[in-house]
C-alpha positions as CSV (number, residue, x, y, z in Angstrom):
1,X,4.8,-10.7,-12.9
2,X,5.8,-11.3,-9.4
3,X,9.4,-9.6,-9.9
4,X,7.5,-6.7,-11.3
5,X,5.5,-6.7,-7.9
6,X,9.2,-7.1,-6.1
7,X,10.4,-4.4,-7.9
8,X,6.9,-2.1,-7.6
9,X,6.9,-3.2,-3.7
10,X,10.9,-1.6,-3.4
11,X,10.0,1.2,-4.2
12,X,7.4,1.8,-1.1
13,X,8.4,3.0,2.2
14,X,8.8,0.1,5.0
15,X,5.6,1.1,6.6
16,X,3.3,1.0,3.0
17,X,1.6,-1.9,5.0
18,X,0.2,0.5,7.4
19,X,-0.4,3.5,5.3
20,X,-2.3,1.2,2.6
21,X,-4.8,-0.1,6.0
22,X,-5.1,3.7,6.9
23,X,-5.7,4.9,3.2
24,X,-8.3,2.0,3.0
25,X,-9.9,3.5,6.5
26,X,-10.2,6.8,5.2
27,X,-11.9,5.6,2.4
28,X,-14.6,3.5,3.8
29,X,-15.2,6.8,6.4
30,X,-15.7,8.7,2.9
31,X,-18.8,6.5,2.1
């Protein structure tokens, strides 16, 4: 499981940390 996660978390850009917090943002200002 975790190399899947490796190989899933590869594939994201090097900022996915950020746009995941910003994604998660816009959706709590959608509730």
């Amino acid at each position: 499981m975790s190399e899947d996660w490796s190989l899933l978390l590869s594939f994201f850009p090097s900022n996915w940390v950020e746009l995941a917090a910003e994604t998660d943002v816009l959706k709590k200002l959608r509730k």
